[in-house]
N, C-alpha and C positions, 0 to 999 in steps of 0.2 A: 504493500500500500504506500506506505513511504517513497517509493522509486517512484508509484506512479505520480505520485504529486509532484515531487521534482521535475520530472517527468513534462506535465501542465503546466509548472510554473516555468520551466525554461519554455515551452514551448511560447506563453503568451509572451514571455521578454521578447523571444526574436520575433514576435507578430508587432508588438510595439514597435522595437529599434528600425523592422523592416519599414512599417506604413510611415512611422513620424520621421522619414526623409524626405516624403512628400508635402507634410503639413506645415503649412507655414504661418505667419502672424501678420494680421490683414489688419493695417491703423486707418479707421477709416469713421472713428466716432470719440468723441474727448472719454479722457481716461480708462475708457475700457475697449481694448483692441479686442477681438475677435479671431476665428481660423479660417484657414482656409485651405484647399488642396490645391497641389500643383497640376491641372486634370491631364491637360496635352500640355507639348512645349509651350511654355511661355502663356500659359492660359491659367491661371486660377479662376476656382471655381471657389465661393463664399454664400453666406446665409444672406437674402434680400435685406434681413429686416435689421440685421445690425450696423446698415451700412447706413450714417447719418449727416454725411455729407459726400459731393459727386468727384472732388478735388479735393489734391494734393493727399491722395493715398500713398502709402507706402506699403512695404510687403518684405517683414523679418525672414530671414533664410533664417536654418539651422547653422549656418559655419558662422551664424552672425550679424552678419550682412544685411543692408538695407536699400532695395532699390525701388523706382517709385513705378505705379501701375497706373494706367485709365480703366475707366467704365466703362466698359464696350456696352453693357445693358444690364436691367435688373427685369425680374417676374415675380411682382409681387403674390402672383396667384400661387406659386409653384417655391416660394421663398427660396429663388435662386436668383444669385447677382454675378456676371460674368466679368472677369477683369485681365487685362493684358501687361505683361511686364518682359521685358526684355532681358535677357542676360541671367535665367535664373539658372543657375547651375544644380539646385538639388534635384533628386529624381521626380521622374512622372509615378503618378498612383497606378498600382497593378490593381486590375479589377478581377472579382470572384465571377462566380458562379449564380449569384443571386442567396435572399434571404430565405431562412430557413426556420420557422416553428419549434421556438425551445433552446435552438443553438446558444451555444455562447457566443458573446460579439464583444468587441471592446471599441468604446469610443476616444477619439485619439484627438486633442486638441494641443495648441502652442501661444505659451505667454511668453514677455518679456522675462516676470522672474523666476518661471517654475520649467523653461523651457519645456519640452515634451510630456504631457501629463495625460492620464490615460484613466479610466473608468469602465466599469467590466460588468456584463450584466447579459441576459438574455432578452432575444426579439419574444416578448409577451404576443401578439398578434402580426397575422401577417394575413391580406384580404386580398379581393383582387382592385379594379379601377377605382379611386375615389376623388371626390370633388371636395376639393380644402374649402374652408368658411372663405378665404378670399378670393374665389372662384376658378381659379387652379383643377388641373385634372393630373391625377398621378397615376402610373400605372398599377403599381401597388400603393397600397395603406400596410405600412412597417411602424409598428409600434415599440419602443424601448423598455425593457426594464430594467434603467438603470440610469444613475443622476448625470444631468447633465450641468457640468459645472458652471461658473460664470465664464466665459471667453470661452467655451463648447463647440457653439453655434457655430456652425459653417467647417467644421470641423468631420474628421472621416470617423465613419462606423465599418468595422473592417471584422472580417471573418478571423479562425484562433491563428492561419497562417497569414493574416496581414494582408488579405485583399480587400478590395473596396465592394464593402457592400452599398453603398450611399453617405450622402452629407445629412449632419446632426443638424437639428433645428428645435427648437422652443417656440420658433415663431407659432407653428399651425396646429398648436394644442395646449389647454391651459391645465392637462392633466396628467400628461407625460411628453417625455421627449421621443420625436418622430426623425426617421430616416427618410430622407428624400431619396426613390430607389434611383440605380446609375439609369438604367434604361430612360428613366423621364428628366435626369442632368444632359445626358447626352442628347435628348429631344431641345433641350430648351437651348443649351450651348448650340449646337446648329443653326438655330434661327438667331439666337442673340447673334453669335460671329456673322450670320449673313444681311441681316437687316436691322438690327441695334435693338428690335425691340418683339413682342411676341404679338402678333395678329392673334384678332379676337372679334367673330361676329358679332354682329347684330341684326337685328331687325327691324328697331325704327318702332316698335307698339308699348301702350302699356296695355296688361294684360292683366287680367283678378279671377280667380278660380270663381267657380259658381256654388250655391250652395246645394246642388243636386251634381252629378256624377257624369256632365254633362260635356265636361271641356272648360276651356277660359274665355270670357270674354272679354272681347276689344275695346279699351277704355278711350282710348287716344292714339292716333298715328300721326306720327313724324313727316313733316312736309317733308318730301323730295327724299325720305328713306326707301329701304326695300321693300318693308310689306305696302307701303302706298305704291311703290313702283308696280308691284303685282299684283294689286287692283284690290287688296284690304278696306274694309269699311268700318269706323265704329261703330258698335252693337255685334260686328259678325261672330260667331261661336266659331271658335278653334277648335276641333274635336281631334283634331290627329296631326300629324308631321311626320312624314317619309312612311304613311302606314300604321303606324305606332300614337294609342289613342294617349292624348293629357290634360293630364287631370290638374296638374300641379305647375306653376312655374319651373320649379327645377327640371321637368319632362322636358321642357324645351330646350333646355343646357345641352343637348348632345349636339346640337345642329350649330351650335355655335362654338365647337372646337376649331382651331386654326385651319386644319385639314377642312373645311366645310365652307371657307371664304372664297366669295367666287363663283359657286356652286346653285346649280338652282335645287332646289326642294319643292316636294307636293306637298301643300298644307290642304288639310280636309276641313272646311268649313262650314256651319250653317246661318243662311244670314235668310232672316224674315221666314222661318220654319223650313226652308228649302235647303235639301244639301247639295254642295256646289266643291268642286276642287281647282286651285288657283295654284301657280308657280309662283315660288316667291325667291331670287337670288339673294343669294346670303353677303350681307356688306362687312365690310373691315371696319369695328368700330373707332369711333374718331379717339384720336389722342388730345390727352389735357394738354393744352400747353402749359409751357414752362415745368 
């Protein structure tokens, strides 16, 4: 028994020393810097929400070293912010296999005074697709059981041999800390690196469920949006979208993932007791300025 613990505890040392050559320390909000993973060359990948200003970031290497990064983009939905830095010389993050139900996992974060620090716990939950409260879609829901400390955030969740299972976050749950899976960093870094920022439907309506089982109906439409392009009317009953009947606002979130912008859809409506189906192209929701 003895051996075997040895055994474990060497094993999680060289999962640590392995992944926190990747992690690094991302100063990007007053006195409390954050992590961040080295994802591809010269790319850190960090937690949206701890990023509190857009300038004069900087990014602690492990040999010490301090060089400065840009904002290529943040997604607040998906609490991923992507940043660029030149000349990092520590390694890129190896990625695993994916999470796993019950495994052990260790989360791997990096300060100025504790350099490389690390917290060890099991994935409690693992689901499939899910929609974060800030409208985000992950392809898994990975749940933590295990503390995420302060400067955590944006920091790697790594399998016992040091691969990346995803980035730690605090941000998208007030009741444990969540893994952002790699598959939906790798979705969101592709579009941040190619257009700065995440496209996001819309439709242009307000919409309020009904209190019978009936669909939503049409409170308000958007001059010069989609559903008035596709010939939408206040009053009309939305019963369905691409086939698929809704009941609830959220039903309509799927049509307004990125992959969907562009795109036309069949919305199944009833307007003045008649049922009637209309196309309606899916718009790129506008951006706030500033």
């Amino acid at each position: 028994m003895d051996n075997a613990l040895v055994a474990l505890s060497d094993e999680l040392a060289g999962a640590v020393e392995k992944a926190g050559q990747s992690v690094v320390i991302v100063n990007a909000r007053p006195r409390s810097p954050s992590s961040g993973v080295h994802w591809r060359q010269d790319v850190i990948v960090t937690a949206e929400h701890t990023l509190k200003h857009e300038d004069d970031i900087t990014i602690g290497l492990p040999d010490g070293g301090v060089v400065a990064a840009t904002l290529v983009g943040r997604d607040p939905g998906t609490d991923i912010a992507v940043l660029k830095a030149s000349g990092l010389s520590n390694a890129v993050a190896t990625f695993g296999d994916g999470a796993k139900l019950g495994a052990l996992t260790l989360m791997i974060g990096r300060s100025k005074d504790s350099g490389v620090n690390a917290t060890m716990g099991v994935i409690s939950a693992v689901s499939g697709p899910w929609r974060t409260w800030r409208g985000g879609m992950m392809d898994q829901y990975i749940r933590l059981d295990a503390t995420l400390y302060p400067g955590t955030s944006g920091g790697a969740v790594v399998d016992t041999q040091g691969r990346l299972l995803g980035i730690a976050t605090s941000g998208l749950s007030r009741l444990a800390g969540l893994a952002v899976p790699v598959s939906t960093v790798n979705r969101v870094v592709d579009e941040l690196l190619t257009k700065g920022h995440i496209s996001r439907g819309y439709l242009g309506v307000g919409l309020q469920p009904l209190n019978t089982p009936a669909g939503l109906i049409v409170l308000s439409v958007e001059t010069g949006g989609p559903a008035e392009r596709g010939g939408v009317l206040v009053g009309d009953i939305l019963v369905a979208i691409e086939g698929k009947p809704v009941k609830d606002t959220d039903d309509v979130q799927g049509v307004l993932e990125p992959g969907y912008v562009g795109k036309a859809v069949k919305a199944s409506i009833v307007r003045g007791g008649v049922a009637a189906e209309i196309s309606i192209t899916i718009g790129e929701r506008p951006r706030r300025a500033g």
